[in-house]
Each structure stands twice: as C-alpha cells, then as structure tokens.
Residue, then its C-alpha position, 0 to 999 in steps of 0.5 A: x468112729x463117726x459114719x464117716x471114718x472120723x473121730x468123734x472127740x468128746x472130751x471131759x469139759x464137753x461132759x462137765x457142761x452137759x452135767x451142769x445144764x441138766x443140773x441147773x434145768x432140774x432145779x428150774x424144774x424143781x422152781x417152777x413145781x415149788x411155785x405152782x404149789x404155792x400158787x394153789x395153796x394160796x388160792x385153794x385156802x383163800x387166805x393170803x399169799x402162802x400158808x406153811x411158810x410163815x408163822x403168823x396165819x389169819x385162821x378161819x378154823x373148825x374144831x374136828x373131834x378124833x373120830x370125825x377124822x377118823x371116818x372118811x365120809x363125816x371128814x369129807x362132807x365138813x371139808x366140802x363145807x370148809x371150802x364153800x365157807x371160806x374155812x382154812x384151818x382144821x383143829x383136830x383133837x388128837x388128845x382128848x379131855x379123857x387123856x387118850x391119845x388117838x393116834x398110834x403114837x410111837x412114844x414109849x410112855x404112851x406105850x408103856x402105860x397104853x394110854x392111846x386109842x388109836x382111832x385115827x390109824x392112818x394120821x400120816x397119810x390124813x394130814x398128807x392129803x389135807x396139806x396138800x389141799x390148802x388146809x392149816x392143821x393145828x392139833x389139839x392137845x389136853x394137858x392136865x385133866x388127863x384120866x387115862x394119865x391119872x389112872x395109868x401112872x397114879x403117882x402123878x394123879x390128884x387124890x382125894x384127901x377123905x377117901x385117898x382114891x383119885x379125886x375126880x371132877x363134876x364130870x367123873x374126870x380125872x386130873x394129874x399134877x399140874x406141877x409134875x414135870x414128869x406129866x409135861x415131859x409125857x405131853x411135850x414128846x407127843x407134841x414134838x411127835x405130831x410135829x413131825x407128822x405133819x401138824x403145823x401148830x400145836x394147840x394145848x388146852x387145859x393147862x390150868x388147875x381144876x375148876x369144878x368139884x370139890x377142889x378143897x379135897x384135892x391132895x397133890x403129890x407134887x404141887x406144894x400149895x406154897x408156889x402160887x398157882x399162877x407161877x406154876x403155870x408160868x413155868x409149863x409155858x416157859x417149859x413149852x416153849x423150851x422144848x417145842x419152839x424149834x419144831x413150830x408155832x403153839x397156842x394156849x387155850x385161856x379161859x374167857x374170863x382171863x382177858x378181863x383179869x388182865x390188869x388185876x392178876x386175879x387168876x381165879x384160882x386155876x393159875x391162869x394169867x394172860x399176861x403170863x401167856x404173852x411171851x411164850x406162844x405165838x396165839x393165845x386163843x380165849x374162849x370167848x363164848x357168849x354163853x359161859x358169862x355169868x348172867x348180867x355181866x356187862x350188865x347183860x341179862x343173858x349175855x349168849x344173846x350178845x355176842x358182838x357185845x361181850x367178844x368185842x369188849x372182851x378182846x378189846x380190852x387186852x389191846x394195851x397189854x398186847x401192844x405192849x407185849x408185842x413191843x417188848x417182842x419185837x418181831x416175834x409177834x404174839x396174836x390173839x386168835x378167840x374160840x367161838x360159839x358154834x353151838x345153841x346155848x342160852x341163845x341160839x346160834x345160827x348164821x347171823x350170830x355167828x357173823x356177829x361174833x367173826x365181825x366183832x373177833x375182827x373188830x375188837x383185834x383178834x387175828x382169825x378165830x375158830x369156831x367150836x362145836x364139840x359135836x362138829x355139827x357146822x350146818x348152822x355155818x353154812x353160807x358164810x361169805 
C-alpha cells in the first residue's frame, strides 16, 4: 500500500524493463571505460592508434636484462627514459644466454631440473603495471645455448668427442641439441607460459647450431649430421608456430649476415636461413650491428663507422624476398624489425649514430627497430625526438 491507501502495482514486465536498462547502462559504462583505455594507450606509447589489439606493431624498443626488471629504481629511471625518447617497447630477457629462467615458472621441467632463477618474483604484477602504461612487452627467450639445460638433463647436451664431457664454447657456455624435440618441448611450454602472464610477443634468440669453439669436436645425441642444419632449424620454427601461433605474435632473432645469403642458401653452418624464417613468424629481427661486419665489407674499412651504410644495404636487400613472402602470405604479413647498435664498438655510438641507423632501419624497410645494450646503459639515447 502506497501513503495513501492504494495499491502499488508492480508487475513482472515493469522488473524485466528495469533489468534491461541496468544491463544495457552497464555495458555502455563498460564502453565508455574500453575506450578511455584505448585512448591513453594510444597516446601514452606514442605510436599509433592502439597496441594489444593488433599484430602488426611499429616497435621502438630497448633490451631489458632480468635483473634491471628486477630492481625497482634501475626499471624506473630506463622507463622515465623511454617515454621522453619516444620508446614503446621493452624486450625483457626472461631466459638468458646461460639457460636460467628468471622468473617462478610453474613448469614442472623447469622445476624437475631447477633450471630458474628466480630473480624477477613479482613478473605478473610488473607486466600488469607496464601494460597499463603504454608499454609493448616482448620476452626474450634463449633456445639452444642453454648451460643450465645442458648440464641438468646431459642426455640433451652436446659432448665433447676427445673428452666425453659437455662440449663448451669460447665463452665456457654450454649447448643442447638443436634436433632434440625434448629441448623444444622444454622452451615452448615456457613460451606458452609468459603468454599467459601477460608478454605480447615472444622473441626466441639463438636458435641456431654453435658458431664458435672447436665445433668439429662436437658429438650430438640427437642430430644425425646426415639432415642439413638448415632443415633442422626449419623444422623448430615449423614447430614454434604449431604450438604457439594461437597464444600471439613471435620473432626469431637471425644473424645479420643472413639477410646477405638470402638468395645463396649459404647458411653458414649454423642452420640459419631467411627464407626458411618467413612463413613461420610474424618479425624477423637480424642483428644488424655494425660492428660485427668483417673489416672491408662492402668495401668499408671498419664497417661500425657506417652505419646507415651497412643496415640500409643490409636490409634492403631482402626486399625482393620479402615481397614475395608477403604475397604468398597474403594477410599474414611478416615484418623485418632489426636489433641496433646501442653500445661502443669499433666506433662509438652516441646519438647522432644511433639516428643514423633508426633512419636507415626505416630507409632500407624495416618495420620498427630495438636497440641492444647488454649493460642496458641507453644514456647515449637520450634526446631522441
């Protein structure tokens, strides 16, 4: 009863209407919250229109070792850096060139074996945080040279054929068996696992046979030296792709030198081959430095001193490859995104060297670039506009 005696009559089509206009206000509130979000994405990474909801993404990145992400003030004061350089994407190293995972991974190998380390204890959290402010995540992985892995599983590791003990590089690091499909099940159930934290791409480095050392030396367990080194490496990409293509975007990390056998099928006996790279990820990401030319290549003295030279020829030169790769592709685009020199050898690279390479990356058609500094010192950075 109403105040004044009546009845108030409030039927079941009078609740369903309420219902439905609080439903409908909700997802218009839930809209309007989507696109606010987008908006600061877009504009806070400075790149575009938006970030986590398209594949292809024009990077402007750093490398990030485990242990700057790790320390909260290092972190801050690189992404203070990042935003005033116009930089939009952090590649975090989450399985370094030794093999330790550096995060608390949950899968059972890595616990079986206790090949992490777990320096970065609150990954999730992290990534969360740097999402949310505009930031690209790719995590950098290290397939093959793998020490942890070689000398926790040694069934997997390569020998030494004078001494049957681990054969080690020039660098005392140790390699497992690119052929072993129990070594790529190991890193891809880690790459389907940073997925799922939060990374949007992941980035696989070193998936390639040894290059230094005494590698005639080399005893594998698997790899039956008759299959060409290329083709066992074709088939781990085809294998990558398999596995991870529904959870995201990857990049292979492909010696520089690889873009200038494209058309030769020379693979310089570690197994690398552009070609063989196109049709299975979405970035293929040479390492283009300057430095690590042989003298007088392209008839350059020392090569580090010209770098517009050697990364604009260097890319441009895959361009007939690539578009061809593309047509055959059709919608599924693959993009060449280098790793330049942000560190002092045979030249040194301050700013104006640096812009040199970022000009000719966008010169010779690379799709964005990322900038290495294995010491993460990007001071040299600084003022990029």
């Amino acid at each position: 009863m109403n105040r004044q005696g009546k009845k108030t009559i409030f039927n079941c089509q009078d609740f369903w209407l309420i219902f439905i206009i609080l439903v409908f206000l909700r997802i218009v509130i839930l809209i309007f919250n989507s696109f606010i979000h987008y908006k600061y994405f877009a504009l806070s990474s400075g790149f575009g229109k938006k970030l986590h909801h398209q594949q292809q993404v024009y990077a402007r990145g750093i490398y990030l070792s485990s242990w700057t992400v790790a320390s909260p003030d290092k972190l801050e004061s690189l992404l203070g850096l990042a935003r005033q350089n116009q930089i939009n994407t952090l590649v975090i190293d989450l399985k370094d060139s030794r093999g330790l995972v550096a995060y608390d991974s949950q899968s059972p190998l890595v616990n079986q074996l206790q090949t992490k380390e777990a320096r970065i204890n609150n990954l999730k959290q992290i990534l969360s945080s740097l999402n949310g402010r505009g930031f690209y995540l790719i995590a950098r992985l290290s397939i093959f040279q793998d020490t942890e892995l070689a000398e926790k599983n040694p069934a997997w590791a390569l020998r030494n054929k004078k001494t049957g003990k681990i054969w080690r590089d020039n660098k005392g690091l140790a390699w497992v068996d690119p052929a072993a499909v129990g070594v790529w099940d190991y890193n891809l159930a880690i790459a389907k696992e940073v997925f799922v934290l939060g990374f949007n791409e992941i980035n696989f480095d070193y998936v390639r046979f040894p290059s230094d050392g005494d590698i005639s030396q080399i005893a594998y367990p698997v790899w039956d030296s008759k299959m060409p080194k290329a083709e066992v490496i074709r088939q781990f990409f085809a294998y990558q792709k398999q596995v991870l293509e529904k959870y995201g975007p990857r990049s292979i990390d492909l010696f520089g030198l690889t873009l200038w056998h494209a058309d030769d099928q020379k693979d310089m006996n570690i197994g690398q081959l552009l070609v063989n790279a196109l049709p299975y990820f979405d970035y293929i990401c040479p390492m283009v430095y300057p430095s690590h030319y042989p003298s007088d290549f392209e008839g350059f003295a020392n090569p580090a001193q010209y770098p517009y030279e050697i990364i604009y020829r260097s890319l441009n030169k895959t361009q007939p490859i690539l578009t061809q790769q593309n047509a055959q592709k059709g919608a599924n685009r693959v993009y060449l995104r280098p790793w330049l020199q942000a560190f002092d050898l045979g030249a040194t690279y301050d700013l104006p060297m640096i812009e040199k390479e970022i000009q000719a990356a966008s010169d010779g058609g690379g799709f964005g670039w990322l900038l290495w500094n294995a010491g993460n010192d990007y001071s040299s950075f600084n003022g990029y506009k």
